[in-house]
VODOSE-745118 format. One record per residue: x, y, z of N, C-alpha, C in turn. Coordinates in steps of 0.02 Angstrom, whole numbers, plus 32768, in hexadecimal, padded with zeros to 4 digits. Each point is the difference from the previous one (the first is absolute). Layout:
REC  n.c1  n.c2  n.c3  ca.c1  ca.c2  ca.c3  c.c1  c.c2  c.c3
REC     X     Y     Z      X      Y      Z     X     Y     Z
...
***
This chain:
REC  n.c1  n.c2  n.c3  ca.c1  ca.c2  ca.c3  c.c1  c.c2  c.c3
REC  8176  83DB  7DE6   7FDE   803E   7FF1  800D  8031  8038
REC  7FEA  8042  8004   801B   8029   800E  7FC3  8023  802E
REC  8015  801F  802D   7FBC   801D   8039  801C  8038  8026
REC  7FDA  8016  8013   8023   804D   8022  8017  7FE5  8046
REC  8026  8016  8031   7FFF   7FFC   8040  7FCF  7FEF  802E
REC  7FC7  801C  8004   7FC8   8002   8027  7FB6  7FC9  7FDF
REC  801C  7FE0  7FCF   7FE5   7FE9   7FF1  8020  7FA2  7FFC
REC  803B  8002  8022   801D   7FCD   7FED  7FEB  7FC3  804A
REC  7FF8  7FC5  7FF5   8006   7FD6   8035  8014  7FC8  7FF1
REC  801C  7FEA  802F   801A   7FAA   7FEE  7FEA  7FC7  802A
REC  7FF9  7FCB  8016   7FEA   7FD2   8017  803B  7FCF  8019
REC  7FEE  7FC3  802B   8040   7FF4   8048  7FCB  7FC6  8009
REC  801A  7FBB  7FFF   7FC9   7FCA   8002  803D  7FCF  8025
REC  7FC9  7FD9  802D   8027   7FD4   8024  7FDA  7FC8  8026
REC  8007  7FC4  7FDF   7FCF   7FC0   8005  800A  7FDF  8046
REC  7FB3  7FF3  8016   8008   7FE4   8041  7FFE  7FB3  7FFD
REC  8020  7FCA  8009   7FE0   7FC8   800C  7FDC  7FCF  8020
REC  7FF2  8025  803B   7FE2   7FDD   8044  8024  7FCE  8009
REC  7FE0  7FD6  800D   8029   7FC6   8020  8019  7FB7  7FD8
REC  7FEC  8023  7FA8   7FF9   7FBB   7FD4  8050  8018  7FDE
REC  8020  7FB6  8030   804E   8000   7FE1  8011  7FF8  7FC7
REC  7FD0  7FE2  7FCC   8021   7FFF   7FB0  7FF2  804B  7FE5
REC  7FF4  8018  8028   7FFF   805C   7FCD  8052  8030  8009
REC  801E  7FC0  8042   803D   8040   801B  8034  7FB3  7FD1
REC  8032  801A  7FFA   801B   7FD7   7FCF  803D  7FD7  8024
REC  802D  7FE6  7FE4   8046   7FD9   8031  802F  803D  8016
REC  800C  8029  7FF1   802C   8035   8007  7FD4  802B  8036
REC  7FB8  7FF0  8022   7FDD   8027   8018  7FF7  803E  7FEF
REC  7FF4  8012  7FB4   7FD5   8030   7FE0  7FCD  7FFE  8007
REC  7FCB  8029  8004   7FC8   7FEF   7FEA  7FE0  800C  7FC6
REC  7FDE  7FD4  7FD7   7FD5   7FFD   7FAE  7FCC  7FEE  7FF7
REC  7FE3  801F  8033   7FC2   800C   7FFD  7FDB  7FFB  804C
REC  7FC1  801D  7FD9   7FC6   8015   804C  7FDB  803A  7FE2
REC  7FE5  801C  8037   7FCB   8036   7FFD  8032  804A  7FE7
REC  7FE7  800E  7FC7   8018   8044   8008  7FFE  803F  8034
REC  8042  8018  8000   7FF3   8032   8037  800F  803B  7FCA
REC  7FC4  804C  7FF9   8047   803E   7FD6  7FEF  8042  8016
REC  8028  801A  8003   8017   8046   8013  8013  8024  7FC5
REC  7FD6  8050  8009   801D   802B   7FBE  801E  802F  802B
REC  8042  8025  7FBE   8013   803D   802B  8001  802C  7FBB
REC  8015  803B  8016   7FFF   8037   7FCC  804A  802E  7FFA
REC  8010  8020  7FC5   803A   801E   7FFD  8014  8021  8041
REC  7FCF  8012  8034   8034   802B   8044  7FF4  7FD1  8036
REC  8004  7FBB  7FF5   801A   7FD6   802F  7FC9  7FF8  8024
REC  7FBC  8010  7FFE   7FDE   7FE5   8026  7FD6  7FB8  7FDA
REC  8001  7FCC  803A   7FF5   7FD0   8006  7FC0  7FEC  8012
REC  7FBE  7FD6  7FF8   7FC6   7FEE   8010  8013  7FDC  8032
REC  7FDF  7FD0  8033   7FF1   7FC5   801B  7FFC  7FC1  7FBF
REC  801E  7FDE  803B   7FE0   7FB5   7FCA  7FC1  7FF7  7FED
REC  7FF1  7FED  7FE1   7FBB   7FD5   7FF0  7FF9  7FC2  7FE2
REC  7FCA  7FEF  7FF6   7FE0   7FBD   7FCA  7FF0  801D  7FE9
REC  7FFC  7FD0  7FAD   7FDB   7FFE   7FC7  7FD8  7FD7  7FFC
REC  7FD5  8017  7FD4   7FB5   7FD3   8014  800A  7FD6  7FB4
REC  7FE8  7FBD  7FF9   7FFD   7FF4   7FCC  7FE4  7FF1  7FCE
REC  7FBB  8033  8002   7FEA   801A   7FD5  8018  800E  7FBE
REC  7FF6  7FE3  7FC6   801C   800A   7FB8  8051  7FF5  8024
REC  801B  7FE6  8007   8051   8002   7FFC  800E  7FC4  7FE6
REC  802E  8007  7FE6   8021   7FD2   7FC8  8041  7FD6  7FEA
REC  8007  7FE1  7FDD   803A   7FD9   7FFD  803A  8038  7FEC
REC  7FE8  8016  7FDC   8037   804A   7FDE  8009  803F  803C
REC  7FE7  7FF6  803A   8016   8033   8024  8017  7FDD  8034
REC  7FEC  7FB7  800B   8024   7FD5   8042  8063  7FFE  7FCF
REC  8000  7FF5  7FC6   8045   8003   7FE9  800D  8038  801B
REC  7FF1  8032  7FEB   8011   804B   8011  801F  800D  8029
REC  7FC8  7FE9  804F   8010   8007   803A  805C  7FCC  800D
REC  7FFE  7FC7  7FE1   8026   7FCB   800D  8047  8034  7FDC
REC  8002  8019  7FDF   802F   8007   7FD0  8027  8037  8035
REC  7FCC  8038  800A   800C   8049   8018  8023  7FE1  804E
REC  8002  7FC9  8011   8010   7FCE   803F  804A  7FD6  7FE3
REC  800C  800D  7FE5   8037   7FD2   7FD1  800C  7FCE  7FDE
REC  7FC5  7FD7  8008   7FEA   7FCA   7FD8  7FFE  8004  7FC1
REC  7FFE  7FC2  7FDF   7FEF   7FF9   7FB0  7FC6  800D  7FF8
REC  7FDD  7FE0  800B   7FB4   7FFC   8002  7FC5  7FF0  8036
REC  7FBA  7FE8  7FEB   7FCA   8000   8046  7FD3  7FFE  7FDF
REC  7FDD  7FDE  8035   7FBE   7FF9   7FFE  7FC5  800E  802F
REC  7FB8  8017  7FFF   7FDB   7FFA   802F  7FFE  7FB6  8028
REC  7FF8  7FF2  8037   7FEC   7FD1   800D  7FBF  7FF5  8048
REC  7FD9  7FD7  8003   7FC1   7FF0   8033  8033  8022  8045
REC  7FC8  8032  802A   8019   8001   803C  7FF3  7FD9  802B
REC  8016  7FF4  8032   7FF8   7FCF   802C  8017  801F  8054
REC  7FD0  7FEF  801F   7FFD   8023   8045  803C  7FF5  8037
REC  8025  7FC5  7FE3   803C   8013   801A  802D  802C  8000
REC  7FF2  8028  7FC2   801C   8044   7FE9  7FF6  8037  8020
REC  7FCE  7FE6  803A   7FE8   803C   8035  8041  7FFB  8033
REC  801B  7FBD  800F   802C   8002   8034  801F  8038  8016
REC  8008  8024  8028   8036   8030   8017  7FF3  8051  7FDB
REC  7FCE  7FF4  7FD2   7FED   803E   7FC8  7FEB  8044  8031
REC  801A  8039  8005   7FDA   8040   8019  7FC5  8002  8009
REC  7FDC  800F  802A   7FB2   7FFE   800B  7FFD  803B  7FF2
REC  801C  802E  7FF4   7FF1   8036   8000  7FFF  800E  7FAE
REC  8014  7FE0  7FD7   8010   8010   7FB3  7FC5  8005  7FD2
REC  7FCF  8041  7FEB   7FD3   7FF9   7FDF  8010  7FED  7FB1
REC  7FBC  7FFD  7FD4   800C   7FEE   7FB6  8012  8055  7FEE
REC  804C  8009  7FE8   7FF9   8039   7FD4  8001  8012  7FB4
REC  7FF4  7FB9  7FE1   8001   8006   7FB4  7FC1  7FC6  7FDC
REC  7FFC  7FFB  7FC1   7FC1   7FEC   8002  8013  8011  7FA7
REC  7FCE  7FC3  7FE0   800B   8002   7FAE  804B  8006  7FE9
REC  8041  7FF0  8018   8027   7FE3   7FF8  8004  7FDB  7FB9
REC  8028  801E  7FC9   8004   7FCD   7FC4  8038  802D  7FD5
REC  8020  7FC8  7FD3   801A   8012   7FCF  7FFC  7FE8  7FBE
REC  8010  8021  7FD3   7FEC   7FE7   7FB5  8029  7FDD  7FF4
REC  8042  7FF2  8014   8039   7FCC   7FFB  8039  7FF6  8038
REC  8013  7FC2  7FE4   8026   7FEB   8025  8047  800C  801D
REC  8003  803A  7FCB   8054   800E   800F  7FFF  805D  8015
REC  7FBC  800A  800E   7FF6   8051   8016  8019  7FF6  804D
REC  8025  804F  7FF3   8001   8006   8050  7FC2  8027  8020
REC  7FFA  8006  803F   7FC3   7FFA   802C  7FE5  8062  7FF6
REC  8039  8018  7FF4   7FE7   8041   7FFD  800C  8026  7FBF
REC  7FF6  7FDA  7FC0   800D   8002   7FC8  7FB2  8005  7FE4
REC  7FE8  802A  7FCE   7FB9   800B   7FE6  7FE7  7FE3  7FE4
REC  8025  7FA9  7FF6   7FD3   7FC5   8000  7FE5  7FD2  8035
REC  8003  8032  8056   7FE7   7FC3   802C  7FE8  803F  8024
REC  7FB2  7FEB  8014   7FE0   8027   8019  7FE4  7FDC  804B
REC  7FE7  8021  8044   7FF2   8006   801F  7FE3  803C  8016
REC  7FC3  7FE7  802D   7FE9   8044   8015  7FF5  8003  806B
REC  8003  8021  8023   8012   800A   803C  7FBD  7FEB  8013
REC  8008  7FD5  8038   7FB4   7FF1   800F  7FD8  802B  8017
REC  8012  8030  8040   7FC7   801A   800A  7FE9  8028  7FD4
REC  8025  8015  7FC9   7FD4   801C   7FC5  7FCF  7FDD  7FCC
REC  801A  7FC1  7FFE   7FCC   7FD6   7FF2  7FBF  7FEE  8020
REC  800D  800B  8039   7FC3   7FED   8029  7FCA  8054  8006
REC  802D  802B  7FF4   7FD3   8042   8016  7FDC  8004  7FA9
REC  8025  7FDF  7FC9   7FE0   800B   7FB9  7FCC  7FB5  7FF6
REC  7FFF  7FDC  8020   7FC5   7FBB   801C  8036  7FCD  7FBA
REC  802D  8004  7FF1   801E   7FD0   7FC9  800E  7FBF  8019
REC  7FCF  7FEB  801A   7FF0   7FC2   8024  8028  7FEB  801E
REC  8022  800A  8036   803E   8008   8020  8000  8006  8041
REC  7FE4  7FCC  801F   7FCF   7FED   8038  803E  7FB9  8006
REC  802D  801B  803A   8037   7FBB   7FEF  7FEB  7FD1  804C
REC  8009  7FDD  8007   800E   7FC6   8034  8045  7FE3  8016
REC  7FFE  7FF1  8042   8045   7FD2   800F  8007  7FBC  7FD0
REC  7FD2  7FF6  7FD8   8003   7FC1   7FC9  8033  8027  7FD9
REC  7FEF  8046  7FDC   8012   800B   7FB6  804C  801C  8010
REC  801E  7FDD  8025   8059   802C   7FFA  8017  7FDF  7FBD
REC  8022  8032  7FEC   8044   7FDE   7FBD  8034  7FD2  8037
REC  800B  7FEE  7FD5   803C   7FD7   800B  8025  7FE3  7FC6
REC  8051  7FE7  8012   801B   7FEA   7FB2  802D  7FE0  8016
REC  8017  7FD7  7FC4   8039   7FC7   800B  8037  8021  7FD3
REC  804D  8003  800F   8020   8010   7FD4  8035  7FD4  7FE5
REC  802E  8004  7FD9   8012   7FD9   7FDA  8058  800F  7FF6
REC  8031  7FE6  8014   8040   801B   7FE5  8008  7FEF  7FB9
REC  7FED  7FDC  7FD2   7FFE   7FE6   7FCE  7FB1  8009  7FDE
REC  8007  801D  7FB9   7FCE   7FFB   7FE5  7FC2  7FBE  8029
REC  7FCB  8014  7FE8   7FC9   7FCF   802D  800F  7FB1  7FD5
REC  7FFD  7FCE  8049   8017   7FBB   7FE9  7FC0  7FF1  7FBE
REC  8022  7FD7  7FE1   7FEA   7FCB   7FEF  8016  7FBA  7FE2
REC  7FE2  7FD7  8023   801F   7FAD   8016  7FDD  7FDA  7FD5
REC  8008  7FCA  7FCC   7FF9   7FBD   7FEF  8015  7FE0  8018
REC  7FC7  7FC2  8015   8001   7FB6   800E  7FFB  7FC7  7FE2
REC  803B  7FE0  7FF8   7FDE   7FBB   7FC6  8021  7FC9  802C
REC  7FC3  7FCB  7FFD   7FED   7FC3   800A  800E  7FCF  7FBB
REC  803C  7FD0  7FF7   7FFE   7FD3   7FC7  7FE7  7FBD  8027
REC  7FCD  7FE7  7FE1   7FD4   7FBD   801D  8018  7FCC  7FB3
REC  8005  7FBD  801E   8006   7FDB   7FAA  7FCD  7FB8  802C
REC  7FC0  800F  7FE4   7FDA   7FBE   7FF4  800A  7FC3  7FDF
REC  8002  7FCB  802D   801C   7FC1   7FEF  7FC8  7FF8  7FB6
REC  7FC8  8001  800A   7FD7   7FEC   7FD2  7FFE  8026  7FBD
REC  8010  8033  8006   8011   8031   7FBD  803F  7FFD  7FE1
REC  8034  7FF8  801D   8039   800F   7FD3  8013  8042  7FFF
REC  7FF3  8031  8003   7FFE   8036   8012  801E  8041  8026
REC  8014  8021  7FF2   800D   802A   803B  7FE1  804C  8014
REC  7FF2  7FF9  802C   7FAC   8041   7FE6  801F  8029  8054
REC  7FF7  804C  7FD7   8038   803F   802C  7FCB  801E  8013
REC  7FE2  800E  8048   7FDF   803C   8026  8028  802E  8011
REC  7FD0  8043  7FD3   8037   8039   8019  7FD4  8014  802B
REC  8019  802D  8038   7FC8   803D   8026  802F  8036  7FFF
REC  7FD4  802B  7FFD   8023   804C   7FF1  7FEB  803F  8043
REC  8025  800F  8007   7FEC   8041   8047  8013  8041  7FF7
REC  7FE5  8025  8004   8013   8049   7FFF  7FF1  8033  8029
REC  8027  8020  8041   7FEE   801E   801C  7FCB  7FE8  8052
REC  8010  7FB7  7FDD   7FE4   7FC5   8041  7FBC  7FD5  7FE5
REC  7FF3  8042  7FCC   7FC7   7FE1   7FD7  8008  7FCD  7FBB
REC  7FC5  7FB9  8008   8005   7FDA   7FCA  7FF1  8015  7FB7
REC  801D  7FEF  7FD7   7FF7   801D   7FB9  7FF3  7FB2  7FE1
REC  7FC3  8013  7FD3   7FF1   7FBF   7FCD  8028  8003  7FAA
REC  8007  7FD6  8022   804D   7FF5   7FBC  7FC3  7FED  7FC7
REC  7FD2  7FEB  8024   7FEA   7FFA   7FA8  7FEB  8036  7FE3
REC  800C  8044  801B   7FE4   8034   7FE2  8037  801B  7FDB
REC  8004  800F  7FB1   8037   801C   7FCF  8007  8046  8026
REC  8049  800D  800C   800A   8053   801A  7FEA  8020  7FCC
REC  7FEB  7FF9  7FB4   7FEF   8015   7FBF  7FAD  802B  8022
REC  7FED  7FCF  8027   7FB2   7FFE   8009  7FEC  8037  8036
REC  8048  800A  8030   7FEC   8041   8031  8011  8043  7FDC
REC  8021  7FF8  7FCE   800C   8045   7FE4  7FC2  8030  7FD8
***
């Protein structure tokens, strides 16, 4: 879509991982950590970094972020205070309600909204953040995994051969006995 000059801005994101080595990858990328983002505007001026608070933020805007980063995909994931390692002390929260309506929006597209914190906080939109509430995200070069496990056991006493599946998605267990019919 289309915006005048003075009205245009774009966004500049760049994940910290502290000190937890499965977020920086074998090639020493890093894919994940604390979000870091910066906006700038059509005449080149640039914000400071900031955090995002993660307040309402979402799976559809952690892709976002992952994608607009070069990745396939992403996810939110738990922060963890090792993520403080080496992090700017100086870096306040500058975004806040963070979300998108899908998964394949880009971040400054009029299906993913955010609003600037200290304007949140001067309109009381409950936006009262803590060193708990940083975003953070995991990203993905490949669509987000998902892994089956099967176990074939054959009981002497049965005759039998009886198959445990386990199912994972995204790190998370899925109950196979639930029909995908049944989440729709």
């Amino acid at each position: 879509y289309c915006v005048e000059p003075e009205d245009y801005m774009n966004m500049e994101f760049e994940l910290h991982p502290g000190s937890i080595k499965k977020l920086v990858n074998k090639n020493e990328k890093v894919i994940g950590g604390i979000v870091k983002a910066s906006s700038y505007n059509s005449f080149g001026e640039k914000s400071e970094w900031s955090l995002g608070c993660d307040d309402y933020f979402n799976d559809e805007a952690a892709s976002s972020i992952c994608r607009h980063l070069g990745f396939m995909d992403g996810k939110r994931i738990p922060l963890h205070k090792k993520m403080f390692v080496d992090l700017e002390s100086t870096l306040q929260f500058g975004w806040t309600h963070v979300s998108c309506d899908y998964s394949d929006a880009t971040m400054m597209s009029p299906h993913c909204h955010a609003v600037e914190y200290k304007t949140a906080v001067e309109r009381m939109l409950g936006a009262v953040c803590f060193e708990t509430d940083v975003a953070a995200v995991e990203c993905y070069e490949q669509p987000a995994p998902f892994n089956v496990e099967m176990e074939v056991v054959l009981p002497k006493k049965l005759g039998k051969i009886i198959c445990g599946a386990v199912a994972y998605k995204e790190g998370e267990l899925i109950d196979l006995r639930t029909s995908v019919f049944d989440l729709l």
